[in-house]
N, C-alpha and C positions, 0 to 999 in steps of 0.2 A: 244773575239777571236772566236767570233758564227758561223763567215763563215769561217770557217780554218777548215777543219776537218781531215789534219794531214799532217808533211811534209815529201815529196819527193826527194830521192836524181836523179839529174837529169843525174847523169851518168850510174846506174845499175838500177833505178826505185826504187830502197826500199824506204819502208812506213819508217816514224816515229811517234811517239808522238808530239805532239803541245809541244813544249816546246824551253827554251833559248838554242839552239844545229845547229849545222852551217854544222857537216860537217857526211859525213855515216859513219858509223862503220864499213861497209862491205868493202866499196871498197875506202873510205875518199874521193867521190865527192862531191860537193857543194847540201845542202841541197834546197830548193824552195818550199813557202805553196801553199797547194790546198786547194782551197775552194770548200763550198758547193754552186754548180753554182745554186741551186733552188734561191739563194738570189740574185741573177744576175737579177733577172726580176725587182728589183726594180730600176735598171739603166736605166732608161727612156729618152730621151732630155729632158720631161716636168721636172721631176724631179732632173734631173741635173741642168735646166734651176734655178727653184728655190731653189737651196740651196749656201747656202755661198760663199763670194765669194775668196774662198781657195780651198788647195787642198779636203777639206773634201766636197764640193759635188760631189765625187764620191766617196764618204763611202763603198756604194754596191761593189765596185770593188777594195776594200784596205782591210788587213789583222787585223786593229785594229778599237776599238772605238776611234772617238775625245776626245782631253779632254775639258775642258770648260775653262783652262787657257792656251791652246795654243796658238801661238804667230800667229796662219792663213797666213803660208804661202802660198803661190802659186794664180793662177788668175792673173799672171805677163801678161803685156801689147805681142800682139804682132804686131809688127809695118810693115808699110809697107816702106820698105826701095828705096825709089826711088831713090834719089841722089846717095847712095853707087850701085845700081842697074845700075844706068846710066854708073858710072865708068868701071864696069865689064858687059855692055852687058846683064845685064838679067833685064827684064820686071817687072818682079813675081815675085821679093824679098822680103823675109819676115824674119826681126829679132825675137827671144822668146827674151825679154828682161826678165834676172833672178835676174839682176842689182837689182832691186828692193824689193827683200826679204827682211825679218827683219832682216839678218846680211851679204843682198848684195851677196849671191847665192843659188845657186841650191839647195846645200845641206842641207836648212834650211828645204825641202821638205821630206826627207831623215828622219832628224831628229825628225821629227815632229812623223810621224809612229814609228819610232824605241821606244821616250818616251812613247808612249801611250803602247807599247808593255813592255819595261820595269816596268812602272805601274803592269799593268795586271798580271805579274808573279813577283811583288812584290820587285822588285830592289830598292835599296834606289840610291845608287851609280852610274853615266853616266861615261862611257870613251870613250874612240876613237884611235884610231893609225891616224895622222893625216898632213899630205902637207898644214894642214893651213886653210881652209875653212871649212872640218869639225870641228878642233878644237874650231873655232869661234862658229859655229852650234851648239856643243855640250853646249859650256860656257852659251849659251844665252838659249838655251829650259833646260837646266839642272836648271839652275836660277828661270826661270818665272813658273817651277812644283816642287820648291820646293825641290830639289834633291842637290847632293851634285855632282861637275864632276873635273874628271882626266883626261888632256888629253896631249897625248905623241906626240911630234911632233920632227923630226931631224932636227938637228944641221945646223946652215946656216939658216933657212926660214926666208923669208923676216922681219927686224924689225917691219913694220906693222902690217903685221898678226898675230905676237904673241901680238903686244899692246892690237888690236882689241881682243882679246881671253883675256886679263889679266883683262881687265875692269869689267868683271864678277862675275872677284875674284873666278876662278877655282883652281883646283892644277896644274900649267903647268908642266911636264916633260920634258926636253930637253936633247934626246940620243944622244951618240955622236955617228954618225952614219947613214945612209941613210933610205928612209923609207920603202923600206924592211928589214931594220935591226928592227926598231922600229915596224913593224906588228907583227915581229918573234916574239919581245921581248912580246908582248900585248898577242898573243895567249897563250905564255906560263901561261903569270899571268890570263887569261879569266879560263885556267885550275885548277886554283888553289883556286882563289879568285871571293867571290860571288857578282862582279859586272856587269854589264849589258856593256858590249863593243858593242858600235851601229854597228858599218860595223866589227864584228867578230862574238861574239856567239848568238848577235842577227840581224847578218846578212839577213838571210831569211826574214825576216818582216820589213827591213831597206829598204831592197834594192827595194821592190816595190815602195816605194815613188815615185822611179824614172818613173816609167808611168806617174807621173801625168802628167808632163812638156808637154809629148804626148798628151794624152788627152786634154788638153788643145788648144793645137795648132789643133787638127780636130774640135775641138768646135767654136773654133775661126776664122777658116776657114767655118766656116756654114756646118760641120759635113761632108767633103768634105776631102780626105788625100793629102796631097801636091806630087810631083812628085819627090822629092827629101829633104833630112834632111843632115845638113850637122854637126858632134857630135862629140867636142872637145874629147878624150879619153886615161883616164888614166889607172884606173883596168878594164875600159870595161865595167862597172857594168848600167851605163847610157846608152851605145850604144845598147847592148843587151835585156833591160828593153822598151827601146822605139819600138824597133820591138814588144817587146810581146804587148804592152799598144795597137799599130794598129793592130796587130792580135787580140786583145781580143773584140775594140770595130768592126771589120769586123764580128765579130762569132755572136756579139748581136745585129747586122743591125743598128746603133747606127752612123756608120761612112761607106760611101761609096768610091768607087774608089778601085787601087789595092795598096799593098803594098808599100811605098814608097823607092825608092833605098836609104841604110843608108849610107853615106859617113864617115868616119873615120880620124881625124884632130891630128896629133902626133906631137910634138916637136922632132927636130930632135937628137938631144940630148940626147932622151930619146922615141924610136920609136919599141919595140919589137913586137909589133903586126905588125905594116905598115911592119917592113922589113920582117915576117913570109909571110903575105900575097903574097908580090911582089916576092916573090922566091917559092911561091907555096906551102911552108912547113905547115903542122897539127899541129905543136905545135909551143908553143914559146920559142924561147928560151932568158934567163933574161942578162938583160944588167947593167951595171951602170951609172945612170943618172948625166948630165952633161947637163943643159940646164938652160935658164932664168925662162923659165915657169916652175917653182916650183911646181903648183898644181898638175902640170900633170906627174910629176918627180916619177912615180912607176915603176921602171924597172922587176918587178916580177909580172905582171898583175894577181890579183886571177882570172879573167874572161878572158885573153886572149885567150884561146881554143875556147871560146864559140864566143866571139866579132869575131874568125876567119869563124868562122860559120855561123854567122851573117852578112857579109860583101859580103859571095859569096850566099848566098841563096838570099840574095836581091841583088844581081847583082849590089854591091856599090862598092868604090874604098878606098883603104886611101892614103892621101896624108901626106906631112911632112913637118916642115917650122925653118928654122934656125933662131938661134936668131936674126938674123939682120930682118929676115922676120917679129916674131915675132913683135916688135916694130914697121913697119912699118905698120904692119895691126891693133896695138891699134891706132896708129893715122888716118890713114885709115877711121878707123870707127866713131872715134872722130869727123875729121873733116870733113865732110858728114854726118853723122846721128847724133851729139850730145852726142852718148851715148860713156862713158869711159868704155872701160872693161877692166877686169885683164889678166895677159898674157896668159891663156888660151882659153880668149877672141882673141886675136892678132893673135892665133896656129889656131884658125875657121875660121879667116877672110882672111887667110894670104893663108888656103887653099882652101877657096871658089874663092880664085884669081886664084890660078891654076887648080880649075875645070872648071871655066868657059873660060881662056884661051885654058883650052886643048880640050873644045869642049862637055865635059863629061855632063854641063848642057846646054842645048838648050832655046836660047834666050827666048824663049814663056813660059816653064815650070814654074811648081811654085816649088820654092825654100825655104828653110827655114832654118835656122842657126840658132845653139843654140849658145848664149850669154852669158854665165852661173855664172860671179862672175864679181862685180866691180874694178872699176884702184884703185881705192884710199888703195887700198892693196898691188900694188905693184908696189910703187912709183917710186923704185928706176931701174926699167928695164926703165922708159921713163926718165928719170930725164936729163941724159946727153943730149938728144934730143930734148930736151924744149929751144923754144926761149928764150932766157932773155928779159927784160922787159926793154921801152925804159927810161930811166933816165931823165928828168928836171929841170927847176925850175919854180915854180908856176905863169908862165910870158905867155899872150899870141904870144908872139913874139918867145917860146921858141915852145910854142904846134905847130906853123904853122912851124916850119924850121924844127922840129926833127919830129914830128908824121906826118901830113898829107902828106909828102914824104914819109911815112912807110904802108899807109893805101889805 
């Protein structure tokens, strides 16, 4: 923890000690580490060029050491999306495929910092408050270092996503109760009990993972920042993180162009930030979720003040998408680009249809969409929408009357 030299609560400024601690004493804002930016100069392109090909070549710009049994995530493909491009009118499509992680999101990003962090200040024990993809995250890096993980997820999440998490042979919890019932419940035991909770008390060195995704995408862009991100959003902690990750590499000449306008992708369902934004209001206020996209299902956002702050400083927009939308933008993107995403997936694409209908992206611009968790998670939002499969019998006389009239 060499370049951390101590965190910052970002709402009144107070210092703190480097340690597992999330929120101020003085004023209970969210804590944030600062580093010592002299180690910033080893952020080079050369040196990012050669280092691994995860999120740890940008070591100089993340709050912990690698470990040497991490699972490497991140260096996800980002693709140029022509055919879904064509459909919506934009040129300069660009998917972040996250699909691809070691447990098929975002968060395995997240994760990864957080373990090396609980390391360091000696945790045995991983947990999580979790909509299901971290819970996966956690089961699977708590596993491969060694660690013992708990992880609390409410009542209802998809069948799959708890299989996916049980394979690991975690302790799962299932509260009955929404998942701000089950964060509440997580801080109270982070108070009490000396485990390392990723997105709670050791939130501050969690939640940077989340740059890498950015970084990423201006590297992969030839160090050039796209005109537009378009960032599924649930506590906000991603939307927020990716502004800082382009303001960090703008500061270290690393990445040119300006700021990119952040766009913000809600399930309607479960939208407290979009509907703060669109009525103008400073704060959010919490809802109770009611939507298919379950990842995205936080109606207490811990970062919703900031993500609002975030939205209008970049001159972004949020839009929102009902579940009927939903679904039609996992297949959307399925069938045009290939790739299956989970229904947070479906809540980006479903809103990049109504940015570019409403004109908010300009046919030329370069656009980019996060991708962030695979379908095969959440089977059951497409399930009803799936073709059936045509029936035979093994006779060519049956394949030309029943298929090649279907094909």
């Amino acid at each position: 923890m060499g370049r951390v030299t101590e965190l910052r609560c970002r709402a009144c400024g107070a210092g703190h000690p480097v340690g597992p601690e999330y929120v101020c004493e003085r004023c209970f804002g969210p804590l944030e580490v600062v580093y010592d930016e002299a180690s910033w100069g080893e952020a080079t392109r050369e040196r990012i060029a050669s280092g691994p090909p995860s999120i740890w070549r940008y070591r100089p710009l993340l709050p912990a050491e690698p470990q040497e049994d991490d699972l490497q995530p991140g260096f996800t493909p980002l693709l140029r999306a022509e055919r879904l491009g064509e459909r919506l009118g934009l040129r300069n499509l660009y998917l972040k495929n996250d699909t691809t992680n070691p447990t098929w999101s975002f968060k395995d990003r997240v994760v990864a910092v957080a373990v090396a962090a609980a390391r360091a200040f000696g945790f045995r024990v991983l947990a999580c408050a979790s909509t299901g993809n971290l819970a996966n995250a956690v089961a699977a890096h708590a596993a491969r270092a060694g660690m013992r993980a708990v992880v609390f997820v409410p009542r209802g999440l998809e069948a799959c996503k708890v299989l996916a998490t049980s394979v690991y042979d975690p302790t799962v919890v299932e509260v009955d109760g929404t998942y701000d019932d089950v964060n509440r419940l997580c801080t109270e035991i982070a108070g009490e009990h000396p485990w390392a909770f990723a997105n709670i008390n050791l939130r501050p060195f969690y939640s940077e993972g989340c740059k890498t995704i950015a970084f990423e995408v201006a590297e992969q862009l030839g160090w050039r920042l796209p005109d537009h991100v378009v960032v599924p959003v649930a506590s906000g902690n991603l939307f927020v993180k990716t502004e800082k990750a382009f303001s960090e590499l703008r500061a270290l000449g690393l990445a040119h162009g300006p700021t990119p306008r952040l766009h913000g992708a809600q399930a309607a369902g479960c939208a407290p930030i979009a509907h703060a934004h669109r009525r103008g209001e400073s704060q959010v206020t919490p809802v109770r979720p009611d939507t298919v996209a379950k990842s995205l299902a936080i109606g207490n956002p811990a970062d919703g003040f900031y993500a609002l702050q975030t939205v209008r400083r970049t001159g972004g927009v949020f839009e929102v998408a009902t579940d009927e939308e939903v679904v039609e933008g996992i297949r959307l993107l399925a069938q045009t680009e290939g790739i299956f995403a989970e229904t947070a997936g479906g809540v980006t694409v479903a809103a990049l249809r109504k940015l570019a209908e409403a004109g908010v992206l300009g046919p030329q611009d370069v656009v980019v969409a996060l991708i962030t968790g695979g379908g095969l998670k959440t089977l059951e939002a497409v399930s009803a929408a799936a073709r059936p499969p045509i029936r035979i019998r093994p006779t060519l006389r049956d394949f030309e009357r029943e298929v090649l009239a279907a094909v």
